[in-house]
N, C-alpha and C positions, 0 to 999 in steps of 0.2 A: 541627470540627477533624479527626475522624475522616476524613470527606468527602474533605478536601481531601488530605491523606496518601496516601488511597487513590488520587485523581487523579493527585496529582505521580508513584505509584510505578507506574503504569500508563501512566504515558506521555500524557497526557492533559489538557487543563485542566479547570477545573470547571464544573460546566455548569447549570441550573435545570432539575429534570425537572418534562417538561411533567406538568400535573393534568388527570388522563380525568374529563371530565364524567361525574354521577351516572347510573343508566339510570333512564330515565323508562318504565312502562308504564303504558298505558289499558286501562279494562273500561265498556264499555255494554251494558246491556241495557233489552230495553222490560217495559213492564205489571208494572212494580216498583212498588205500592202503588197502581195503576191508572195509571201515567205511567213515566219512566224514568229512569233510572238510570246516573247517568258517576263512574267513580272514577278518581282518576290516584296513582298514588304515586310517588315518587323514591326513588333508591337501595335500592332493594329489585332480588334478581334476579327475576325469571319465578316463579321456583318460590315465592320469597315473599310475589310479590304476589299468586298466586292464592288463598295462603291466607290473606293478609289480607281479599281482598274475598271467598272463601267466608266468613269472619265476622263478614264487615259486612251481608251477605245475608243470613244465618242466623241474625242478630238483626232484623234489618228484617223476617225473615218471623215472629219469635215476635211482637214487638209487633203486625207487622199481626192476631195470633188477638186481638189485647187491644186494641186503639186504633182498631181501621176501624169510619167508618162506615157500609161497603159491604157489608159481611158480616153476614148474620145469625145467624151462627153467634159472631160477636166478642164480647167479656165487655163489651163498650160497650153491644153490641145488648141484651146480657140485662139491664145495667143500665137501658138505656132500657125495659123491658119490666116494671122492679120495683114494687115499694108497698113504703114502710116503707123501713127498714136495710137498707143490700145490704151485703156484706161482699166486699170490693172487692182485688185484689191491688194490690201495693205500686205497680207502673207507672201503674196506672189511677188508683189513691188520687192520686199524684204529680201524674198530669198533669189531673185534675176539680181539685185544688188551686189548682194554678197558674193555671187558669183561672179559679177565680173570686178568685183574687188581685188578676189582672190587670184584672176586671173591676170592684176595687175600688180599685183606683187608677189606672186610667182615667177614672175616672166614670161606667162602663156602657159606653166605648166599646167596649171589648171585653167582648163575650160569648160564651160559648157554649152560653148556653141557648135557640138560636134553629131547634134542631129541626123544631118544629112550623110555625115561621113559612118555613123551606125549602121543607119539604113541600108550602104553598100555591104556592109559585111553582114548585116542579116542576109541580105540579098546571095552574097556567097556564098554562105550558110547552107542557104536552103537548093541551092544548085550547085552543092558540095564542091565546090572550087573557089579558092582565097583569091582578092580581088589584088590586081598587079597597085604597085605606083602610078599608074599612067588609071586607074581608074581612080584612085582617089587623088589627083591633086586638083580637079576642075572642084570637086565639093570640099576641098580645105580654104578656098580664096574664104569664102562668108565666116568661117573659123576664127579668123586673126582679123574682122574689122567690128571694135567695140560697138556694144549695142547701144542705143542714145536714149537717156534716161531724164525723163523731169520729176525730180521728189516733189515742185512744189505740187506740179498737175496731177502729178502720182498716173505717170505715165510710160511706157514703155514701143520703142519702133526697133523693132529687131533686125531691121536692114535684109538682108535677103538671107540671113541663117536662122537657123531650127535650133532651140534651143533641147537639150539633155541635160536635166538640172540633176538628175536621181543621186550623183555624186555628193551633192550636199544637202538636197531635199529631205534626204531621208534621216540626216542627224536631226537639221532643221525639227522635222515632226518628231522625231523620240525624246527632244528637248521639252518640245510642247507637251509631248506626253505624259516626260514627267512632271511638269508645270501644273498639268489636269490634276495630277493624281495628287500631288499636295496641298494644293487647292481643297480636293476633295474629302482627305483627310492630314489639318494640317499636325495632328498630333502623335505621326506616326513616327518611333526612333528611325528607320529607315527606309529608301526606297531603291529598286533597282527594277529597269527597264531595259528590253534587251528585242530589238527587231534585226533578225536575220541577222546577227552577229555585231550591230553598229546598239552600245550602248549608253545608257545614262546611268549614276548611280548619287544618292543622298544621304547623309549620313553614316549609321554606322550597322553595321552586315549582322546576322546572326549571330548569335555570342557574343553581344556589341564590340566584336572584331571590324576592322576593316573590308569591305566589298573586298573581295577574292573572285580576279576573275584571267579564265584560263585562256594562255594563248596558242592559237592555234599555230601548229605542225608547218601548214602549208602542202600542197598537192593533192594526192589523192583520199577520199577516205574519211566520210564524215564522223565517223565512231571512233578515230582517234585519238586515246587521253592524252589531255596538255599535259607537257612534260615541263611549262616551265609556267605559274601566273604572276599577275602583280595585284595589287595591294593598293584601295581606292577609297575614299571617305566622300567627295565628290567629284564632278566632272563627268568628261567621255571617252568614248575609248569606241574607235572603228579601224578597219582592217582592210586593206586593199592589194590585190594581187589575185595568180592562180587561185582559182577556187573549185568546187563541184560542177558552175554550170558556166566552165570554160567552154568556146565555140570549137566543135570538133570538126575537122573539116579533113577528109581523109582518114588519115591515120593520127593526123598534126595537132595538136592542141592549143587553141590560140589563146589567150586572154581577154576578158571584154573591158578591162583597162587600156585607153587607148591612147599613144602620142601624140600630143595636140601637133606635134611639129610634121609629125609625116603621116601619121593618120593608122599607123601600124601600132598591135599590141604590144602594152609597155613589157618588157625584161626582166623586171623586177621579181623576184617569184612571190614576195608578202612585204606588207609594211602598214606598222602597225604603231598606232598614233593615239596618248593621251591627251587631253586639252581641255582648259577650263568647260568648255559644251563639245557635244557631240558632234555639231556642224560644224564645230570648226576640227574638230579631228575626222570628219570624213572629209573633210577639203583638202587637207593635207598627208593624208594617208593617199589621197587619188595621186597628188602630186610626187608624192614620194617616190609612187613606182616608176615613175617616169624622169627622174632627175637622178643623177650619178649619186653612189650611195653616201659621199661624201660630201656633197652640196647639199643635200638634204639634209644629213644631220648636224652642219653649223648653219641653217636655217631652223632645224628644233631649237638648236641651243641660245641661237639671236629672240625666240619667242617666251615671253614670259609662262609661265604653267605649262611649255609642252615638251612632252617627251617623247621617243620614239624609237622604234627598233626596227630594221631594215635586213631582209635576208635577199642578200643579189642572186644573180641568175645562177651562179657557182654554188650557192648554200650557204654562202659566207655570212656572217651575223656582225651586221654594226652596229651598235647602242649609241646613243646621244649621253650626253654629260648627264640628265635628270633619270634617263631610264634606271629603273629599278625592277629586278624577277628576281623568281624564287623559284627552285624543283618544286614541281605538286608530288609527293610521293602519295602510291597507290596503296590500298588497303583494301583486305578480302570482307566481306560481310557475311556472316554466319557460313563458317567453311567449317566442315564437318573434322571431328577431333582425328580420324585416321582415313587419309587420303584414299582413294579408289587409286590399283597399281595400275601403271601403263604398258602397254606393250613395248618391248626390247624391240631393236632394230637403229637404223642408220641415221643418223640427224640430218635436217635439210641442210640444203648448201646454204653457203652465209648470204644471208641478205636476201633469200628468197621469201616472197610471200604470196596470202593469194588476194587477188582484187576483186572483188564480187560487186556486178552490174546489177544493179536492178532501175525498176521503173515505175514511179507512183502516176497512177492517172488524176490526170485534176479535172475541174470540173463543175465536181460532185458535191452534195450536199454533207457528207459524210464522209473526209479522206478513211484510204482505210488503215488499220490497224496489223502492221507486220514486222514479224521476228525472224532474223536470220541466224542461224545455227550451223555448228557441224556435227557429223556422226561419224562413229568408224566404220570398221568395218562390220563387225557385231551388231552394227546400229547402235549403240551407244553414245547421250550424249559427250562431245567433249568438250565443244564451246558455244557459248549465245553470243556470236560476233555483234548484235545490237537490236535496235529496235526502234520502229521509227512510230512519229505520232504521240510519244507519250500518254498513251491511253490509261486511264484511269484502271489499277488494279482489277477491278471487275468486269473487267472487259478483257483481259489479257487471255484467260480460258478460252476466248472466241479461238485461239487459234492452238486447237486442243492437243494436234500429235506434237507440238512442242511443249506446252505445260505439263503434261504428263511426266517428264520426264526430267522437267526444271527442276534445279536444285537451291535455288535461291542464292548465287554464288555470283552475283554478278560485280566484277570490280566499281570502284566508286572512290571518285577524288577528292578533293578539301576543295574545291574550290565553286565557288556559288553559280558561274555562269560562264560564256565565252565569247572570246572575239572572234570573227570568221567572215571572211568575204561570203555575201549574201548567196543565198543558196534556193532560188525560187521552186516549182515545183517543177518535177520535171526528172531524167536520166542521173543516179546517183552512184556514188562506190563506196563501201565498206570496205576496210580491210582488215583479213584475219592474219597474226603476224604469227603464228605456227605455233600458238600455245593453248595451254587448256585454260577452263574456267579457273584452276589455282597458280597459273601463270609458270605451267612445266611443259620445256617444250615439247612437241610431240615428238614419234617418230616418223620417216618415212613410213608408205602404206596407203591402202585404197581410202578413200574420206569421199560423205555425199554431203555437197555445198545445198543448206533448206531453206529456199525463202517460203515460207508463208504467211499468208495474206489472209485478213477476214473485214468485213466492215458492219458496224452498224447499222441496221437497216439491209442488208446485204449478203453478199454468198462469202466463199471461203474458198481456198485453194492453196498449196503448195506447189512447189515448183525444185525439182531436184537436179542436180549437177552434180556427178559419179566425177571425181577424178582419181589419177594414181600419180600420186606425189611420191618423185624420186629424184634422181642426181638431172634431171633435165628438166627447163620451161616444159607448161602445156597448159591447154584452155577448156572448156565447153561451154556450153550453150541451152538454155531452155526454152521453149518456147511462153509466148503470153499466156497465164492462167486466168483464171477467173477473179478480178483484184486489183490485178498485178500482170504489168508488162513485160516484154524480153526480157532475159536474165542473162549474166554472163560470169564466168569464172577465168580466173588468169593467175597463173603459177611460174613465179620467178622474181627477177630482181624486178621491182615495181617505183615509180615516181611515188616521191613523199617523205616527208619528216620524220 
């Protein structure tokens, strides 16, 4: 009534004032609990969201002194190190609980008393040969005898097994993380926290839409757009299976999801779990890959709030009664009004693509900042297969014979963030799937595979792989630049979604 008064007395009629969308800010960083780290908030300014995500950081760094099992200095380590009663803080009590909760109503599918039987297979690993059954059954006996727990003493005697919490640990802290961060600002419309693919989300997403977040493919190829997300107001959402830093041993690619029952990597190729919290959908994503794909999903269905989708060894896709996806359809950003033509010639064979190795060194105060691309044979760009580190726009020129030539064309999805088996730092694959930056496929023809590398603080370097892509498989090879590790190219039918 007021409204309208004021209109009629000003001369004016009445009008609907437009609603200014919420501001959305992003924070990434890398080698945040050995992997990395994307948080988004809404409706918070600048100045609030740093100090939401300084205290989602700042909790994510006191649990990793208590939960890593990277650290030997962690109260894990010193528990793995104990005889008798250890007398445990309340985080650590919490999440050795939880896990062997879970481990009892699974059926053993989830465990994490499989320390020892890791250690064989890094051991493997690194003397490039898979350890037989006759070497892991002597370190399965400590596997399957419960650990003995007193809540009241808040104590824990782990019997003669090594505990591997990292399967739940690490929801456990993204939980916490986003706990910090609303804490910190409780007046934000939304929150989303994402470590190495195991997320949290609150509220409601940009466009106060539903979190949108994309699932991943599964296999090779971290630059992979989801082709399918789902749709999230709260909760978590983690992913377990094949991932980037499968144990390669040989030629053989093994999984570091492991059968609690034989000590061998799970079958599963992904499985991918929502749940009221994040720890409990990385508890049950562990289990998933490990349990026949149909015993899993009437154990989603028996769980209240969870839902689940499960891709077997075959590819096959099983959804639970609650799952719910959507295609993420792809959209071009500022593609120029009349296309650059392509050269004529013979199309790849069906299903060929190329897999492009690279290698980040870690370490370093400063990861570096690198763009892979292709060129033809003119040297012409045709695609920016990706890019890794998210570096801040002004930094992107560090790696200058690729900018020069960028067109701003880089595909871009609906979807705010992803689920993905954790991806630490280390030997990775891109895939280029034989198209250009406007999504036409190319033709057969010579193409040089570019990785370039630069860092802040740092040198710079490219690394080039010449191949001739025709009706048959073929590979090459770069050696380490200045950056940036071995390189590798591979041309044909390739593992992956």
């Amino acid at each position: 009534m007021r409204s309208s008064l004021l209109s009629l007395f000003l001369g004016v009629a009445p009008a609907v004032l437009a609603v200014q969308p919420a501001p959305v800010q992003r924070f990434h960083a890398e080698r945040v609990l050995g992997t990395t780290f994307d948080m988004v908030t809404v409706g918070l300014s600048l100045g609030d969201a740093l100090r939401a995500q300084g205290a989602a950081l700042g909790e994510i760094a006191r649990l990793d002194r208590v939960l890593s099992g990277w650290r030997e200095d962690s109260e894990l380590a010193v528990l793995n190190r104990s005889n008798g009663a250890f007398a445990a803080s309340h985080d650590l009590f919490e999440v050795i609980a939880a896990c062997e909760a879970w481990r009892e109503s699974t059926g053993g599918r989830f465990n994490a008393r499989l320390g020892k039987v890791e250690a064989v297979w890094d051991a493997g690993e690194r003397a490039g040969l898979a350890p037989a059954a006759a070497a892991l059954a002597p370190v399965l006996t400590g596997a399957h005898e419960p650990a003995r727990l007193d809540a009241a003493a808040r104590t824990i005697d782990r019997g003669g097994a090594v505990f591997a919490i990292d399967a739940l640990a690490k929801g456990y802290i993204v939980d916490a993380a986003l706990r910090a961060a609303k804490a910190a600002a409780p007046q934000a419309a939304g929150f989303l926290v994402n470590i190495g693919g195991d997320l949290a989300c609150h509220g409601m997403g940009p466009g106060g839409e539903p979190w949108r977040v994309g699932i991943a493919a599964g296999g090779e190829g971290v630059n992979q757009a989801s082709e399918r997300y789902i749709r999230l107001s709260s909760g978590g959402v983690a992913t377990s299976g094949l991932g980037e830093r499968d144990r390669v041993i040989g030629d053989v690619a093994h999984g570091r999801t492991l059968d609690p029952a034989s000590g061998a990597p799970a079958t599963a190729r992904l499985a991918t779990v929502t749940a009221p919290t994040t720890a409990e959908a990385d508890a049950l994503a562990t289990a998933f890959s490990v349990m026949p794909p149909q015993q899993a999903i009437a154990f989603a269905d028996a769980r209240p709030g969870v839902a689940a989708r499960i891709v077997d060894a075959q590819g096959l896709v099983h959804p639970s009664a609650r799952w719910r996806d959507e295609s993420a359809p792809v959209r071009l950003q500022s593609v120029a009004e009349t296309l650059p033509a392509l050269p004529s010639g013979k199309p790849w064979p069906q299903d060929f693509r190329v897999a492009i190795g690279y290698t980040i060194f870690g370490g370093v105060e400063h990861p570096p900042m690198m763009v892979i691309y292709v060129t033809d044979a003119r040297g012409a760009l045709i695609r920016t297969v990706g890019s890794v580190g998210k570096a801040p726009v002004r930094f992107l020129d560090s790696n200058y014979v690729w900018h020069g030539a960028w067109k701003k064309k880089v595909p871009a999805t609906t979807v705010e963030d992803k689920t993905h088996p954790t991806r630490p730092p280390g030997h990775y694959t891109m895939m280029w799937d034989g198209k250009d930056d406007y999504g036409r496929p190319v033709p057969q023809g010579r193409y040089t595979i570019n990785i370039e590398a630069s860092r802040e603080q740092g040198g710079h370097g490219v690394q080039k792989i010449v191949l001739d892509l025709g009706a048959l498989p073929t590979s090459g090879l770069a050696p380490p630049a200045e950056e940036a590790g071995p390189a590798s190219a591979r041309y044909g039918v390739t593992q992956g979604g």
